[in-house]
matplotlib code that plots the C-alpha trace (Angstrom):
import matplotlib.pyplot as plt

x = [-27.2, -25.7, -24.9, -27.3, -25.5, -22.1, -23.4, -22.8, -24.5, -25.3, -23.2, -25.4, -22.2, -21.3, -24.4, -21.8, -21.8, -19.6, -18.9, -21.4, -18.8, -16.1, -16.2, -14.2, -12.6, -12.1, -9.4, -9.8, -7.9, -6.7, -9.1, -6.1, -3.7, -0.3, 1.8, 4.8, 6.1, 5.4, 4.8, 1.2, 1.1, -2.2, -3.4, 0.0, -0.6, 1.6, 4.1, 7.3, 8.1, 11.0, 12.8, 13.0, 16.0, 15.8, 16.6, 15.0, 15.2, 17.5, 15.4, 15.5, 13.2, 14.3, 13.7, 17.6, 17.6, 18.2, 15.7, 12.0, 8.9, 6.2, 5.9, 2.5, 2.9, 5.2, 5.3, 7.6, 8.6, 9.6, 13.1, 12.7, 12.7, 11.0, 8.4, 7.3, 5.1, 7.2, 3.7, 5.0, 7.6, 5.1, 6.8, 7.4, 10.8, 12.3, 14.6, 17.0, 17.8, 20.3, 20.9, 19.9, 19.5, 16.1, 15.2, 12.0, 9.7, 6.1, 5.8, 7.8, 10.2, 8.5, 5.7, 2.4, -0.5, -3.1, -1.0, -0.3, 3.2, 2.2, 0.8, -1.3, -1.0, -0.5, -1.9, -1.5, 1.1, 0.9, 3.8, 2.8, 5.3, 5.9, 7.6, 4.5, 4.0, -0.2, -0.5, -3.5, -4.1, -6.2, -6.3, -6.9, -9.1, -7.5, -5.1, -2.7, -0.1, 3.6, 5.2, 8.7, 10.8, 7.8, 8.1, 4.3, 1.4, -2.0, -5.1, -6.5, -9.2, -11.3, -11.7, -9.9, -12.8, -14.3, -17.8, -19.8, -20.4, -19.4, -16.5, -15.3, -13.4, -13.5, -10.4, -9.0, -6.1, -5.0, -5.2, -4.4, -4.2, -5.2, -3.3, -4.1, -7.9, -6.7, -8.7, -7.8, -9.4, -9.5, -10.4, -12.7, -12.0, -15.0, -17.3, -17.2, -16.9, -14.3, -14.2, -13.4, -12.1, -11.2, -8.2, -8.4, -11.7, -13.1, -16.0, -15.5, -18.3, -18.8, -18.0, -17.9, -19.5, -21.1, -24.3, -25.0, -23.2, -20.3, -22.2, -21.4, -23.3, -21.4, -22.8, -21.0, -17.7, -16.8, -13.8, -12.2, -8.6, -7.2, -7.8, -6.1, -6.8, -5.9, -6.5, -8.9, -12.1, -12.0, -10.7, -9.7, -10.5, -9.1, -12.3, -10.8, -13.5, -14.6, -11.8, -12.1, -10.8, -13.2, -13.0, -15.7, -16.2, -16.4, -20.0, -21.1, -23.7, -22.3, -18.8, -17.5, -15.1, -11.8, -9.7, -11.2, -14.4, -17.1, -16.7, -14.7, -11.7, -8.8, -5.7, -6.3, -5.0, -8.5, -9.4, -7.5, -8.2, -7.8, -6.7, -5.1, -3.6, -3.0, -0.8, -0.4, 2.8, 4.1, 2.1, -0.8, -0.9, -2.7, -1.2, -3.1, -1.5, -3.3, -2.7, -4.4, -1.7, 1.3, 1.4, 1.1, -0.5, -0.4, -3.2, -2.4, -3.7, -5.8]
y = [17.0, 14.7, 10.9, 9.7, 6.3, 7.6, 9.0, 13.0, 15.9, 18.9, 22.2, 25.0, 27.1, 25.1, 22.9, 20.1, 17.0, 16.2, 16.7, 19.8, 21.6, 21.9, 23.9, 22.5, 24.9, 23.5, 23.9, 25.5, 25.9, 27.0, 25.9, 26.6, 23.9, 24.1, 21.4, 20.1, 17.0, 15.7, 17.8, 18.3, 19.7, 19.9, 23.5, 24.4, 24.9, 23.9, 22.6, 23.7, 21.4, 20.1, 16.9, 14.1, 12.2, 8.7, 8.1, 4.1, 1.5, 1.7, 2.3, -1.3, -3.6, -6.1, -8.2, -7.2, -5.2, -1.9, -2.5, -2.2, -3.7, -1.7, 0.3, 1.8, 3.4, 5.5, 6.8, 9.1, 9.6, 12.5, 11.3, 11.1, 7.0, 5.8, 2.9, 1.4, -1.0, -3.0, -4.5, -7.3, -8.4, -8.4, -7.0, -3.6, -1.8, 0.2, 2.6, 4.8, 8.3, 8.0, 4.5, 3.2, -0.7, -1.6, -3.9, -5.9, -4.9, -6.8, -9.8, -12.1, -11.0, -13.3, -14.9, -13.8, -15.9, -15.1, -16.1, -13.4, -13.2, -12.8, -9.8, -10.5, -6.8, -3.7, -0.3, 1.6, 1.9, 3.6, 3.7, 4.9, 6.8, 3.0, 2.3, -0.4, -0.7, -1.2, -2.1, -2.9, -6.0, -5.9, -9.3, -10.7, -7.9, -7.1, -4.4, -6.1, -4.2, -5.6, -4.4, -3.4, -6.3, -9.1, -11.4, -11.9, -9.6, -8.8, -8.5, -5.4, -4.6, -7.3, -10.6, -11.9, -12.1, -10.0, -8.4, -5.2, -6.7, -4.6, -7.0, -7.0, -5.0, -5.3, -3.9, -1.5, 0.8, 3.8, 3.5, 6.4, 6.1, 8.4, 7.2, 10.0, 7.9, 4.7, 4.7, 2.7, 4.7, 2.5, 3.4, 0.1, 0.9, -1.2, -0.7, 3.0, 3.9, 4.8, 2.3, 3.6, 0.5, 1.0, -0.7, -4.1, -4.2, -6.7, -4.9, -1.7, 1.6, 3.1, 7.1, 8.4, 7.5, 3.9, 5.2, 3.1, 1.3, 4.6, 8.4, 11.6, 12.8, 14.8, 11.9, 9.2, 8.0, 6.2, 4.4, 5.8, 5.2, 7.3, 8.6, 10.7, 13.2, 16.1, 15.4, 18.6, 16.1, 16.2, 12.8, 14.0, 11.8, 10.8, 10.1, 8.8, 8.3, 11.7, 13.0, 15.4, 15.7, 15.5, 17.0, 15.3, 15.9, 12.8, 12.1, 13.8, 13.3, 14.5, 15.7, 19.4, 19.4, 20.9, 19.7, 19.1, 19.0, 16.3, 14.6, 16.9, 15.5, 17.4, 18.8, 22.1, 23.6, 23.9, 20.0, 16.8, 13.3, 10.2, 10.6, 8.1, 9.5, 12.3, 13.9, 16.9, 18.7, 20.4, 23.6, 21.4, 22.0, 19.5, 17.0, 14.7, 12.3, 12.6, 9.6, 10.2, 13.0, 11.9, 14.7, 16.0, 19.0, 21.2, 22.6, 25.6, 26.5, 29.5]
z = [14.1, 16.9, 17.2, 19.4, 20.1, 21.5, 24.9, 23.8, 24.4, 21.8, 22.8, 21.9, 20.7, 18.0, 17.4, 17.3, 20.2, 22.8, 26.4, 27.5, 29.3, 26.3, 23.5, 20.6, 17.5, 14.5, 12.2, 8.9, 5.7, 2.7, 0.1, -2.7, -2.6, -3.1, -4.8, -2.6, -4.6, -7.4, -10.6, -12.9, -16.1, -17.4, -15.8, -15.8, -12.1, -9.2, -11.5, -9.4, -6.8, -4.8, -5.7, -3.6, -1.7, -1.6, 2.4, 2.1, -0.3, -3.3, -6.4, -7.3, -6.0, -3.4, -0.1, 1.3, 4.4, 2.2, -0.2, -0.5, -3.2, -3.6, -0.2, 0.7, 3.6, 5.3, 9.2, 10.8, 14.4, 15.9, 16.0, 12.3, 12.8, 9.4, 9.0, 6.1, 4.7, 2.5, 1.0, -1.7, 1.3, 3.6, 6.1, 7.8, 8.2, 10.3, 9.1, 12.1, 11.2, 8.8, 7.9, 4.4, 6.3, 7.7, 10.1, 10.4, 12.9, 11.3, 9.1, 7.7, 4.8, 1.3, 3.8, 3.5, 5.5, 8.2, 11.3, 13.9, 13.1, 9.4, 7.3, 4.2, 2.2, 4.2, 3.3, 6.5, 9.4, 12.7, 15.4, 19.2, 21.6, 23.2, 19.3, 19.2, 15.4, 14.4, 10.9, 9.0, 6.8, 3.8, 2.6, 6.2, 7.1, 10.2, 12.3, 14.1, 17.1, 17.5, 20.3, 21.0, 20.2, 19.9, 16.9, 16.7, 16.4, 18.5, 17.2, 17.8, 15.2, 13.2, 13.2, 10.1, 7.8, 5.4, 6.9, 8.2, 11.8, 14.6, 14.9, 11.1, 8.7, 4.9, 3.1, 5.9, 4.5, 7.1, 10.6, 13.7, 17.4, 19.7, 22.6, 25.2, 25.3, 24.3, 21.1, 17.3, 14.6, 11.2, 7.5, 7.1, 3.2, 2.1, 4.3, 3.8, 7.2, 9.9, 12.8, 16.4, 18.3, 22.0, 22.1, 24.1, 23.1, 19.9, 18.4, 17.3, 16.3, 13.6, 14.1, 10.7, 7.3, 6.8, 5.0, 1.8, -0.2, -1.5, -2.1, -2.2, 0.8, 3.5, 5.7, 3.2, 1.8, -1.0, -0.8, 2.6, 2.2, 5.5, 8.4, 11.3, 13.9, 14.9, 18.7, 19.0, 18.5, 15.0, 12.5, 8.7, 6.2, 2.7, 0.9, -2.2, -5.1, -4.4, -4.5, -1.5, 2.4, 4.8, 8.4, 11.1, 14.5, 16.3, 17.4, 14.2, 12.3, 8.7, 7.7, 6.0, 2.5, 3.8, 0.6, -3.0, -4.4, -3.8, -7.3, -9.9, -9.5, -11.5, -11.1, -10.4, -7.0, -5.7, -7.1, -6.4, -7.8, -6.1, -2.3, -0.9, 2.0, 4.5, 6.9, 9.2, 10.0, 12.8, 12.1, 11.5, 7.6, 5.8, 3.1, 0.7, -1.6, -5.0, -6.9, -9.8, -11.1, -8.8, -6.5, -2.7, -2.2, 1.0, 2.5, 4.9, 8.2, 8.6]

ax = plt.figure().add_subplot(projection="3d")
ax.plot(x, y, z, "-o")
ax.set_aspect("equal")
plt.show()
């Protein structure tokens, strides 16, 4: 079925929408997961994985420039700069290749408040090829944009108050920019449903999800905690109480399970529980962050 509210047209090849003249191919994968941090027991699957190397923060929590409290998100350039929301400093750092000292790029280190230069509780970070940092704001329901070197923010998704308006977010965790058509894609968390905002504008539309109140549908989320895209048409979605990964074309009526299982959330390497987030990697592999038994498992292409 197509969106009948976004201006696209069915392609007959695919019986997806979207431009007539352009067929788009989705990408599929592995349905097995493999575990790639982290380590599970119960199954006894999965349970050899690397360990880590602490490259930010020092293990102790902190508001100096080389530690961290309770990060949430992390974002990686391809110069491998690192970004993180430092959430209980409220506050995003900026870590160069190599250095253990961050510098603040968002917030104010130890203030938390509803002002542009502010950030209330961050789940989600996004960094464009300009360095312009976006990060989303739960408690102020909002994504702001700092640009290189500004010491204030730029509203660029919500209004600041809870809501389901076109104009409103409620509880927005991961964010991703598709900067090649200028569009903010946001994880509106408790709204269960992915906002497209094109940037500049106020009000954003709904592309993805936002049927009910949380379901298990594959036209529904419950409790949308990420989003990115894979810049073939297609937006990936951790949709984190039912424990699954879904892939949806944008313009799409419904989505298709490409990680997990709608509902049986486990450890298995076919099952995840909570996802929280997910990432792609050069080879376009996908990554989900299973919360509920402290582990990432990979997804590969096929």
């Amino acid at each position: 079925m197509c969106r009948t509210d976004l201006n696209l047209t069915c392609l007959n090849q695919t019986g997806q929408c979207g431009v007539a003249v352009v067929t788009l191919i989705a990408l599929m994968f592995n349905t097995t997961g493999v575990t790639v941090a982290g380590i599970t027991n119960s199954h006894g699957a999965n349970s050899r994985a690397s360990s880590g190397t602490t490259i930010s923060g020092t293990g102790v929590a902190g508001a100096t420039q080389t530690q961290l409290s309770h990060p949430t998100s992390v974002f990686v350039t391809e110069n491998s700069t690192i970004y993180v929301s430092d959430s209980f400093n409220y506050r995003t750092q900026k870590f160069i290749d190599g250095s253990h000292v961050g510098v603040t790029v968002a917030g104010i280190s130890g203030t938390s408040g509803p002002g542009l230069n502010e950030i209330g509780f961050c789940y989600g970070i996004y960094v464009d090829s300009n360095q312009t940092v976006y990060v989303s704001d739960s408690v102020y329901t909002r994504v702001l944009a700092w640009y290189i070197n500004s010491s204030t923010g730029v509203l660029v998704g919500g209004q600041g108050g809870n809501g389901s308006a076109a104009n409103q977010l409620y509880n927005p965790h991961g964010i991703y920019v598709d900067e090649l058509n200028g569009y903010l894609y946001i994880a509106d968390t408790s709204n269960n449903r992915i906002q497209q905002y094109v940037l500049g504008q106020s009000s954003g539309v709904t592309v993805a999800g936002g049927n009910a109140v949380g379901g298990m549908g594959l036209s529904q989320f419950d409790y949308p905690t990420d989003v990115i895209g894979d810049g073939k048409g297609y937006l990936y979605i951790a949709d984190s109480n039912n424990c699954r990964v879904v892939q949806w074309f944008i313009g799409g009526a419904e989505g298709i399970v490409v990680a997990g299982q709608t509902g049986v959330c486990d450890d298995s390497a076919t099952t995840m529980g909570s996802v929280l987030a997910v990432a792609f990697d050069k080879n376009y592999s996908l990554y989900a962050a299973d919360s509920d038994y402290s582990r990432i498992q990979k997804f590969s292409k096929i």
